[in-house]
C-alpha positions as CSV (number, residue, x, y, z in Angstrom):
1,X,0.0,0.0,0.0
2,X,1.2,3.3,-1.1
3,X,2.0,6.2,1.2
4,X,-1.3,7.7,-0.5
5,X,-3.3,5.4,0.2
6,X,-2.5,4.8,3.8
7,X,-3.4,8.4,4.5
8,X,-6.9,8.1,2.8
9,X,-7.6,4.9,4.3
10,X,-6.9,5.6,8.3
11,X,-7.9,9.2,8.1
12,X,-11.2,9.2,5.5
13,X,-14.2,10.4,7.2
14,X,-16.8,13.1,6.4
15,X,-18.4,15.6,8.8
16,X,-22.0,16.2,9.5
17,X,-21.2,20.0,8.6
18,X,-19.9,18.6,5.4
19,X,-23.4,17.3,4.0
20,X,-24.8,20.4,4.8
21,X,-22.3,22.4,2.6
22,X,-23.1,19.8,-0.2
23,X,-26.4,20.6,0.2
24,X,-26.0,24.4,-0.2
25,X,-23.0,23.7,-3.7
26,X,-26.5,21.8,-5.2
27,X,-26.1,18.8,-7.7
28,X,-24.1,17.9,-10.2
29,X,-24.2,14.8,-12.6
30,X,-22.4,12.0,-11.6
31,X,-18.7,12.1,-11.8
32,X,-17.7,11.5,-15.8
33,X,-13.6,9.6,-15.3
34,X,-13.3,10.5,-18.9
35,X,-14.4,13.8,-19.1
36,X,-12.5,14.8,-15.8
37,X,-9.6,12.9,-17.4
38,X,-9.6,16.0,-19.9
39,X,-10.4,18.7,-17.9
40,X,-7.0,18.0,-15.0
41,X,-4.9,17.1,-18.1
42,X,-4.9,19.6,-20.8
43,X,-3.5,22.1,-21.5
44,X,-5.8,25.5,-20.1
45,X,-6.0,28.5,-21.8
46,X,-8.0,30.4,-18.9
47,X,-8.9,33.6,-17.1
48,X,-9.3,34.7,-13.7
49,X,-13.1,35.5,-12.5
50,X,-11.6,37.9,-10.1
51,X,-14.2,39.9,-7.5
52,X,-17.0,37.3,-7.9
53,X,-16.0,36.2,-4.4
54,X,-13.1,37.7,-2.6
55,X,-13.8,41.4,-3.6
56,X,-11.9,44.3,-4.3
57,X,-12.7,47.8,-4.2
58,X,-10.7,48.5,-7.8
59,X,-12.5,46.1,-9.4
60,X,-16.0,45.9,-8.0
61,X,-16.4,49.0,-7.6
62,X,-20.3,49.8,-7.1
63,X,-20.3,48.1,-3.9
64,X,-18.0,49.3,-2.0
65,X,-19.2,53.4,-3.3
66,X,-21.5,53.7,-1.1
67,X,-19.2,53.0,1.8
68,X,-16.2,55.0,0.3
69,X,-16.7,57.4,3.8
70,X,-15.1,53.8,5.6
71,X,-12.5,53.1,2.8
72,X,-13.2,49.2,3.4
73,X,-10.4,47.6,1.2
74,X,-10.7,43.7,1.9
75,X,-14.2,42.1,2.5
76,X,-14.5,41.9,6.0
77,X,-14.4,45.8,6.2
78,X,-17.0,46.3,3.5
79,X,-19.4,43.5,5.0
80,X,-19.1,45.5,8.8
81,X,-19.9,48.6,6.5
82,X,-23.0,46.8,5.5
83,X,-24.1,45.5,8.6
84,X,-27.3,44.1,8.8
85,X,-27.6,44.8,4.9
86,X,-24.9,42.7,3.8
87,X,-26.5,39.4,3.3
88,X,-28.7,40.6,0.7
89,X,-26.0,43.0,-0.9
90,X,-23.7,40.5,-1.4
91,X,-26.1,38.0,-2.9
92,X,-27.6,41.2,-5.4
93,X,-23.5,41.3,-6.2
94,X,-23.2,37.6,-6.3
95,X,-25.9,37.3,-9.0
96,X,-25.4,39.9,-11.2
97,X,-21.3,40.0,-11.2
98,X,-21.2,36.9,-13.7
99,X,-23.6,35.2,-16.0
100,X,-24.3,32.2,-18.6
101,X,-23.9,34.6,-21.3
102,X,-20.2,35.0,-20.5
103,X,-19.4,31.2,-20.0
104,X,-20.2,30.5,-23.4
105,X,-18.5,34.0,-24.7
106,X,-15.4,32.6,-23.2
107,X,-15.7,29.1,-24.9
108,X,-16.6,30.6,-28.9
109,X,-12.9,32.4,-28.1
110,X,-11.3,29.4,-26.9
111,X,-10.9,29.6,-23.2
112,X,-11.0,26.3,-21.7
113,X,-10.4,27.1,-18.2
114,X,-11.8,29.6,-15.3
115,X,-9.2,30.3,-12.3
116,X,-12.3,31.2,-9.3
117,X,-10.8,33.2,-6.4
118,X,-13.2,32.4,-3.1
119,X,-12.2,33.3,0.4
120,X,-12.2,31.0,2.9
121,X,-15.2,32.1,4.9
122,X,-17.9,31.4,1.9
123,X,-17.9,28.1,3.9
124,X,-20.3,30.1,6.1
125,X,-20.6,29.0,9.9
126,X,-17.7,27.2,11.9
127,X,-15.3,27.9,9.2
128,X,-15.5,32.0,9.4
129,X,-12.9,34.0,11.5
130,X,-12.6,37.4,12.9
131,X,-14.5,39.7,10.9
132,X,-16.3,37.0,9.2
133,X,-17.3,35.1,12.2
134,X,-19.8,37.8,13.2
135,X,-21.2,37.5,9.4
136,X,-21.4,34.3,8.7
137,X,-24.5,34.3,7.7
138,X,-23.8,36.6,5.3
139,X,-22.3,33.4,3.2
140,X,-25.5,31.2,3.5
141,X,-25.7,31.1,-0.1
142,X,-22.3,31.6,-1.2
143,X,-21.9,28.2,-2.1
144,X,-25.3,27.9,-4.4
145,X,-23.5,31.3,-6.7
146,X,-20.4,28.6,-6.3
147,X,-22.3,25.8,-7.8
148,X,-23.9,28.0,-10.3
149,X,-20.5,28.8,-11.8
150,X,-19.3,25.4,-11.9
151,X,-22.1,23.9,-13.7
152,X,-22.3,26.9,-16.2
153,X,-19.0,26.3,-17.2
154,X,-19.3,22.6,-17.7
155,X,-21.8,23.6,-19.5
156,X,-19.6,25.1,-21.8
157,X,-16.9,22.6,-21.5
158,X,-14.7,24.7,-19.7
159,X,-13.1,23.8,-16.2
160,X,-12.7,25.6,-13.1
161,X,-9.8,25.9,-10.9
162,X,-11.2,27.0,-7.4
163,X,-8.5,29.1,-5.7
164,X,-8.8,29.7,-2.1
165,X,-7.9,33.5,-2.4
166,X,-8.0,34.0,1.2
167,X,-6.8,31.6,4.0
168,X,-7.4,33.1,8.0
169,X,-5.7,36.0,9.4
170,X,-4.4,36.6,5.8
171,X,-1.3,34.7,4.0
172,X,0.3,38.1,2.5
173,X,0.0,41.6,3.6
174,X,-2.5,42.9,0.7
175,X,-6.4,43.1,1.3
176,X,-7.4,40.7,-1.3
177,X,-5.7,38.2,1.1
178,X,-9.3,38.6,3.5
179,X,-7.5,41.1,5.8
180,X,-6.2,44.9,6.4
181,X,-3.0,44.9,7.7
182,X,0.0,42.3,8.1
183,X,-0.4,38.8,7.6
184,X,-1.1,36.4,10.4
185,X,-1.7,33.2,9.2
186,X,1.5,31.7,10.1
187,X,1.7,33.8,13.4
188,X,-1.8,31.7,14.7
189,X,-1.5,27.8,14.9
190,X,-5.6,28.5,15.7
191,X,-5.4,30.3,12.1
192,X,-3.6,27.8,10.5
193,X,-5.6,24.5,12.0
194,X,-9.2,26.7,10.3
195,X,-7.1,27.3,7.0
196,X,-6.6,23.2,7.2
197,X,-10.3,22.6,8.1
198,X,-11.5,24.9,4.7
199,X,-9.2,23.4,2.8
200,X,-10.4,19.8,3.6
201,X,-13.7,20.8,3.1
202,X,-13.2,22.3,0.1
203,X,-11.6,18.9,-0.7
204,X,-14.4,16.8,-0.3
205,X,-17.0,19.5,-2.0
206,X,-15.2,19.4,-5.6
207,X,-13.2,16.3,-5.4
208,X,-15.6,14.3,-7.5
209,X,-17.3,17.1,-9.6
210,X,-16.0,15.8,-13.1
211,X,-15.1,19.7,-14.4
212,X,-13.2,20.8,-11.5
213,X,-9.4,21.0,-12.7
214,X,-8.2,21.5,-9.2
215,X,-8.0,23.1,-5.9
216,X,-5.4,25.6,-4.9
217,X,-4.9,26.0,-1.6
218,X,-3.5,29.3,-1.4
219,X,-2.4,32.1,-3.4
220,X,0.6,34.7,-3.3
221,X,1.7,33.5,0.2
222,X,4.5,35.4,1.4
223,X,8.0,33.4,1.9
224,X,7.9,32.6,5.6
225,X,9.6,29.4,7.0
226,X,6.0,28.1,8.2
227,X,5.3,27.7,4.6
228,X,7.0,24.5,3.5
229,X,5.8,22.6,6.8
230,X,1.7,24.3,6.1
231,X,2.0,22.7,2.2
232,X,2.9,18.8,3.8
233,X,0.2,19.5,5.9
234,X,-2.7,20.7,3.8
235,X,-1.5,18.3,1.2
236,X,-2.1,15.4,3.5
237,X,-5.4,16.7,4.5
238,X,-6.7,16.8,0.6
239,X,-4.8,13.2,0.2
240,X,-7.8,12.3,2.5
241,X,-10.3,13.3,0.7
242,X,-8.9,12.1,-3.0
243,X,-5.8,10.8,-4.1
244,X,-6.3,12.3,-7.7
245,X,-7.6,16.3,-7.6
246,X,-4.6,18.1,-8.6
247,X,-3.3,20.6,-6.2
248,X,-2.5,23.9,-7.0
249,X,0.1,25.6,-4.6
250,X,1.3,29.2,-4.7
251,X,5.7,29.9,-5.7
252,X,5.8,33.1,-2.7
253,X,7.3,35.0,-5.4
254,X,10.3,32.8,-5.3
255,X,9.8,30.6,-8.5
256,X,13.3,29.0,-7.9
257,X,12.8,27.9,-4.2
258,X,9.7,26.4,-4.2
259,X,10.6,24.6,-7.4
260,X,12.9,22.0,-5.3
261,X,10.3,22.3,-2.6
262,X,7.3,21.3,-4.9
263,X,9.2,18.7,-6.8
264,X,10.0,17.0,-3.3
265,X,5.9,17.0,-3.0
266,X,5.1,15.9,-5.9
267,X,7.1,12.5,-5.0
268,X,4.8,12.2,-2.1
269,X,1.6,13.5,-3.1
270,X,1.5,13.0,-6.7
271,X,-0.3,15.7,-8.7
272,X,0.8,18.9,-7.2
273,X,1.7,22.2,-9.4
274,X,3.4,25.0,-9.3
275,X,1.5,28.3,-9.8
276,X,3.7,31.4,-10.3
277,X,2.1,35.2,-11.2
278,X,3.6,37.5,-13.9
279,X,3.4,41.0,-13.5
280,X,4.9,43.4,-15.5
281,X,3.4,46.9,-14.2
282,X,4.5,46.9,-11.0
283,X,8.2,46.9,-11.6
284,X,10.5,49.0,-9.6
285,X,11.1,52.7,-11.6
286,X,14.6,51.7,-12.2
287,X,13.4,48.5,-14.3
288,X,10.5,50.3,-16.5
289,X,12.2,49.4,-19.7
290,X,10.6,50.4,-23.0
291,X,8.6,47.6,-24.3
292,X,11.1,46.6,-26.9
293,X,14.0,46.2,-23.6
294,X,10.6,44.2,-22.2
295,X,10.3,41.5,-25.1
296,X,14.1,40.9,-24.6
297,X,14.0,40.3,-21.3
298,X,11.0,38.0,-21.7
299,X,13.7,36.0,-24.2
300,X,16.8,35.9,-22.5
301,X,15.8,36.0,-18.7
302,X,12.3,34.7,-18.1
303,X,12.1,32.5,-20.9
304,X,15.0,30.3,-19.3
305,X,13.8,30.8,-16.0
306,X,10.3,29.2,-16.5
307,X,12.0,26.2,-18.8
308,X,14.4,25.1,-15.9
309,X,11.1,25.2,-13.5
310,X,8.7,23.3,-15.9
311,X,11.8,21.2,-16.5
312,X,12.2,20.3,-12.8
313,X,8.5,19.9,-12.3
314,X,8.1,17.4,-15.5
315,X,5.6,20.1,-16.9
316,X,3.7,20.5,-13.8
317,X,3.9,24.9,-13.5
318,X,0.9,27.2,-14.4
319,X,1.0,30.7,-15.2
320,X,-1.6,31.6,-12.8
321,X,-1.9,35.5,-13.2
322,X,-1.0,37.3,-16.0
323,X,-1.4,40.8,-18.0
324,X,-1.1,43.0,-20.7
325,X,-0.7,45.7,-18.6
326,X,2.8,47.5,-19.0
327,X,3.8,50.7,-17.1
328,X,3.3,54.0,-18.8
329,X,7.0,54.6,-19.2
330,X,7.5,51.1,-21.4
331,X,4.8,52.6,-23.9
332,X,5.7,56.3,-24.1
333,X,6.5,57.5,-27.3
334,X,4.1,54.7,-28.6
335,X,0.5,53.4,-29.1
336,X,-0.3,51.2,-25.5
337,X,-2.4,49.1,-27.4
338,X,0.0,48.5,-29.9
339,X,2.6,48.2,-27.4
340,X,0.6,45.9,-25.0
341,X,-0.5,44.0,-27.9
342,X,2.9,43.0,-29.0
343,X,4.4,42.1,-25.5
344,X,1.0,39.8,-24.9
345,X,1.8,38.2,-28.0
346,X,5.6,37.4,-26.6
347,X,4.1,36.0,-23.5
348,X,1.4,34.0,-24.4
349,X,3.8,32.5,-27.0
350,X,6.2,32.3,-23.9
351,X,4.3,31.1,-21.3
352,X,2.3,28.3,-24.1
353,X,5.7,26.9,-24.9
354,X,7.0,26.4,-21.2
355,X,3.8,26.1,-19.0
356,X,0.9,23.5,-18.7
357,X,-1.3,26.9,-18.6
358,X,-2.3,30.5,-18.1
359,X,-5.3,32.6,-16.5
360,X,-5.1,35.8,-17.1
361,X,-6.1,38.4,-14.2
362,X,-8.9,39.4,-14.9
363,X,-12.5,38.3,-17.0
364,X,-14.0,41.8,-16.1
365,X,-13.9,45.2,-14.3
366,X,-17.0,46.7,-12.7
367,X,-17.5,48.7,-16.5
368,X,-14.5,46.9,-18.2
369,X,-13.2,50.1,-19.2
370,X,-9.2,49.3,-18.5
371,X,-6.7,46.9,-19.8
372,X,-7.0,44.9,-16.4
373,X,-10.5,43.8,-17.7
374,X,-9.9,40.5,-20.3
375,X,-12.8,41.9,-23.0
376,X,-12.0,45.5,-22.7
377,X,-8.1,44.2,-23.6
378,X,-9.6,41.8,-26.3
379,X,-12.0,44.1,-27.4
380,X,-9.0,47.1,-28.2
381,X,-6.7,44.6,-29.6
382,X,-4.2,44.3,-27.2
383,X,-4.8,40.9,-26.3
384,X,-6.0,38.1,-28.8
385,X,-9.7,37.0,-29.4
386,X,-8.8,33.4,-29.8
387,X,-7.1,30.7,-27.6
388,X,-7.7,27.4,-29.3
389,X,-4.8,25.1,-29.3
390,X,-3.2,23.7,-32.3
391,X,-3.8,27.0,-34.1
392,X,-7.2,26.1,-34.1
393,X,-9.9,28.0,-36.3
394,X,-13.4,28.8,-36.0
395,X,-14.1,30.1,-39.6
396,X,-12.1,27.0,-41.3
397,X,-13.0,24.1,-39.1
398,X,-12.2,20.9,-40.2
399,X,-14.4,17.7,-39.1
400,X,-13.0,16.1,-35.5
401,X,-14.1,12.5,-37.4
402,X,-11.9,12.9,-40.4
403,X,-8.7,14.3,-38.6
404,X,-8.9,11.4,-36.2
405,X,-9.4,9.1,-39.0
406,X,-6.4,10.3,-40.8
407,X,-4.3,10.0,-37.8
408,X,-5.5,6.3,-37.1
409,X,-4.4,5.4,-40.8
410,X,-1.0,6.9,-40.0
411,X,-0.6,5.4,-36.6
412,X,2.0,2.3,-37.9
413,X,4.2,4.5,-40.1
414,X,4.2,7.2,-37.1
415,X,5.0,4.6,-34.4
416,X,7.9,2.7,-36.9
417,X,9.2,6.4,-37.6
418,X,9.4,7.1,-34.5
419,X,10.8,4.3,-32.7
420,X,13.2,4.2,-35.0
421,X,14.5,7.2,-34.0
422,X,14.2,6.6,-30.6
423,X,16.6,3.2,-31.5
424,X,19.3,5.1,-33.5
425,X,19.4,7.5,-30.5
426,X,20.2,5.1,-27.7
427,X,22.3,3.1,-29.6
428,X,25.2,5.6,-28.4
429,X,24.8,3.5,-25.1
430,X,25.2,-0.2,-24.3
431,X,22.8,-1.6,-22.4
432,X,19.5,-3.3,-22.9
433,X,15.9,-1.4,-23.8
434,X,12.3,-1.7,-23.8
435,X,11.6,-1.4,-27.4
436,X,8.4,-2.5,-26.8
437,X,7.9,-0.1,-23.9
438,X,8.1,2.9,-26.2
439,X,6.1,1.5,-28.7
440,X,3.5,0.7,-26.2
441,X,3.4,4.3,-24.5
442,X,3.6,6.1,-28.8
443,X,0.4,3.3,-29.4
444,X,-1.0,5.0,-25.7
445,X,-0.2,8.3,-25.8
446,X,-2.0,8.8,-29.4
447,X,-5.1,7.3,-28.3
448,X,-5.3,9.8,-25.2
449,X,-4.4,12.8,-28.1
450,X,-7.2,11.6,-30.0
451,X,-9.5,11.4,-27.0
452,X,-8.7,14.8,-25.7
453,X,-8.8,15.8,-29.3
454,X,-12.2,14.5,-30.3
455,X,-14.5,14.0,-27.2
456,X,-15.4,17.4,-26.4
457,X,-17.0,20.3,-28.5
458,X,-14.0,22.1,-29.3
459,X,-10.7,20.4,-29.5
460,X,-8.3,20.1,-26.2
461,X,-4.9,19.4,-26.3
462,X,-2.5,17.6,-23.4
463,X,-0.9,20.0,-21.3
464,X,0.5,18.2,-18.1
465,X,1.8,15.4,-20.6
466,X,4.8,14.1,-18.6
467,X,2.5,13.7,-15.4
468,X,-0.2,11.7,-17.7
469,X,2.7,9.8,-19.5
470,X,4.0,8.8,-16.0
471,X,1.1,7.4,-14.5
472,X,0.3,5.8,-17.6
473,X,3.7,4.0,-17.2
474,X,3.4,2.8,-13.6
475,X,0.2,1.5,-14.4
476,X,1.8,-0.6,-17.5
477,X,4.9,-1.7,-16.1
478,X,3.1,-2.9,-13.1
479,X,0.9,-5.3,-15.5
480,X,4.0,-6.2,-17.8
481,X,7.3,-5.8,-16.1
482,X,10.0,-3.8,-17.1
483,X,10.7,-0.7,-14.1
484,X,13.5,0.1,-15.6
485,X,12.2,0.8,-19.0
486,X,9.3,3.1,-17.9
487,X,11.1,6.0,-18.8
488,X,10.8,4.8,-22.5
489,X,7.4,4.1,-22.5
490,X,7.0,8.1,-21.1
491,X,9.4,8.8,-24.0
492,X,7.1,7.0,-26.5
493,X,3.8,8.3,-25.3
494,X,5.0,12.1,-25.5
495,X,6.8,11.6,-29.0
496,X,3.4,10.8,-30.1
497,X,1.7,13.7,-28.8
498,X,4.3,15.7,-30.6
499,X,3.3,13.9,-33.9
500,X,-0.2,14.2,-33.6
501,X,0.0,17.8,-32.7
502,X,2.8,18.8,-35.6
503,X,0.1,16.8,-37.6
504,X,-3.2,19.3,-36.5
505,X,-1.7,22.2,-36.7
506,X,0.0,21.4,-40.4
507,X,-3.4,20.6,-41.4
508,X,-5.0,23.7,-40.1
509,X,-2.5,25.9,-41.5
510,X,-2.9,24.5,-44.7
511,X,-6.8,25.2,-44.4
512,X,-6.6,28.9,-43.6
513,X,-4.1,29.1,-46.4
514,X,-6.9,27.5,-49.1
């Protein structure tokens, strides 16, 4: 018995509480293997639904107006603001903030993925602190507006990665962290066994809701030595309630360090990622380069950067935030737009060839009129109105059936090719190999591409590949023998996602050329 499931199987029990926070999420259909299979796995092209939960005053900005005499800056302040009020002016916000109409915007431009910042205290009664404890009622129907963006993205195909934005007494020192003033999350063992009890909760309320691509269990933590020893233990805690949901853990602005420390987890804990934030606008002065100094930078520092970590995390690293947004000083002289649009351009191509994924921060502002705001940045050109993968297009869509088709006629030649290869390139070495592990991971690895390819509406691509590959390999060398081989069969099953994908986007380009 793995470490895994020795955890699950001495610690697995669920709460009273916990059925009635099922209750208040609602229904979903039963849990689809295959399509979850998709969802955790590919590769997301996503957005942040920032201020739906977890407010802030520069982005939702109607509600917090008529309070502007308190500047409230995180939640707590503007729900004491409310007082007796806030119950039905956060559910009036929770309503109208988001709506079907822009789930299925999102998927006609490609996004597959939604990145859902909650606090902590939508869990309502025995899981709300300080300011929240005294308005817990407030959240009685937080978790319905939850369930209501859940199911209207699957609805759309597209998943959702719940981020708890806000952990007790506040894991950083800015508002959006649930708190005003300097973090105390790691100062309070009380804080830190609650921020355990949400996140197991949390745990067993999406763990088996087929769209869900994961749970992150905290975001832009600040560096402090508490850090490392709260990740063993939170990741323990979700082991308990599932021993597949990805977990999505923040880098503390330290993308190196917690590189080595996530790697170690993943050996432990299995699918774990790395998120790291990109900001470029908040730069000291000193480092506002023009946008051309930007773009270089991007090449010959970043670039590198994010390959070593994606390297040491076999794929497993998201861009979690991103922007166009560039300070004044990189565009001046220039057209922003133009100037945004070509250093978005630079890191989508950047962060698409290094990453498993990226949101960017945010879907909307309270009248979308800033580059913060996803549309209002689409909508002026300076981000692009498409994310499909493979170079994927709307207006020149070719049949899912026949591409498939044409890849199954092809699947010998490919496999012979490509084995070949693989056998003229360890014949440098002495030694024997598992010939027939590689060609049984290539046979693997293109039916998974087709199946990701063909199952859903629009086509979805493999993104954390080498984790897939790997698990796929245990699983086969368990059955067939061979450990020491496995890394060929993970060699094979990626070399034919490579195929299949040079393959899909050839015969797009060829379309939109015709």
């Amino acid at each position: 018995m793995n470490v895994l499931s020795s955890i699950k199987n001495k610690f697995m029990r669920v709460p009273p509480d916990y059925e009635q926070l099922s209750a208040r999420l609602g229904t979903f259909a039963p849990f689809d293997a295959a399509r979850a299979r998709i969802f955790r796995y590919r590769k997301q092209y996503g957005v942040n639904l920032g201020s739906m939960f977890c407010l802030e005053p520069w982005i939702a900005t109607i509600i917090y107006d008529e309070y502007a005499e308190h500047n409230p800056e995180a939640e707590g302040d503007l729900v004491e603001c409310m007082g007796q009020c806030s119950a039905e002016k956060m559910q009036a916000h929770w309503d109208t903030w988001l709506q079907r109409a822009d789930f299925e915007h999102m998927a006609s431009m490609g996004i597959n993925a939604v990145r859902l910042p909650v606090g902590y205290w939508i869990l309502g009664h025995g899981f709300a602190a300080e300011k929240y404890h005294s308005h817990a009622k407030t959240y009685n129907r937080a978790l319905y507006y939850v369930g209501r963006i859940i199911a209207w993205a699957d609805e759309f195909d597209i998943g959702v990665l719940v981020d708890i934005h806000a952990l007790p007494g506040g894991q950083n020192n800015d508002s959006h962290s649930g708190a005003t003033g300097p973090a105390r999350l790691f100062e309070s063992r009380k804080h830190q066994d609650l921020a355990i009890k949400c996140i197991d909760a949390f745990a067993y309320l999406l763990a088996q809701v087929t769209n869900i691509v994961g749970l992150q269990i905290i975001n832009e933590p600040q560096d402090h030595p508490e850090l490392e020893a709260f990740y063993e233990r939170a990741l323990k805690q979700v082991r308990v309630q599932s021993l597949t949901l990805p977990v999505y853990v923040g880098d503390a602005w330290n993308l190196d360090k917690y590189t080595g420390i996530v790697k170690g987890l993943r050996s432990r804990f299995g699918f774990v990622v790395l998120d790291t934030h990109k900001y470029w606008v908040f730069r000291p002065e000193d480092k506002q380069y023009p946008v051309e100094q930007l773009i270089k930078e991007l090449r010959e520092t970043d670039m590198p950067e994010l390959l070593h970590a994606s390297d040491e995390l076999e794929g497993n690293l998201v861009i979690g935030e991103y922007s166009s947004i560039l300070p004044a000083i990189s565009c001046q002289g220039t057209d922003p737009t133009v100037s945004m649009r070509e250093f978005s351009r630079e890191q989508l191509h950047m962060y698409n060839s290094t990453t498993a994924g990226t949101f960017y921060w945010t879907w909307r502002l309270q009248h979308d009129a800033g580059f913060w705001s996803m549309q209002f940045a689409i909508n002026v050109g300076a981000m692009p109105s498409e994310y499909f993968p493979f170079g994927w297009n709307l207006s020149v869509e070719p049949s899912h059936e026949v591409i498939v088709n044409e890849a199954e006629k092809r699947r010998s030649e490919w496999r012979e090719k490509r084995l070949q290869g693989h056998m003229n390139y360890v014949s440098q070495w002495e030694g024997d190999f598992g010939f027939d592990h590689y060609a049984a991971g290539f046979d693997k690895g293109l039916t998974v591409a087709l199946e990701f390819f063909s199952k859903l509406k629009f086509p979805s691509k493999l993104g954390f590949i080498r984790q897939f590959a790997s698990e796929c390999a245990i699983a086969y060398v368990s059955q067939h023998g061979g450990s020491q081989w496995q890394w060929e069969y993970v060699d094979g099953f990626r070399e034919a996602n490579d195929e299949f994908s040079d393959f899909v986007s050839y015969i797009i380009h060829v379309k939109v050329q015709q």
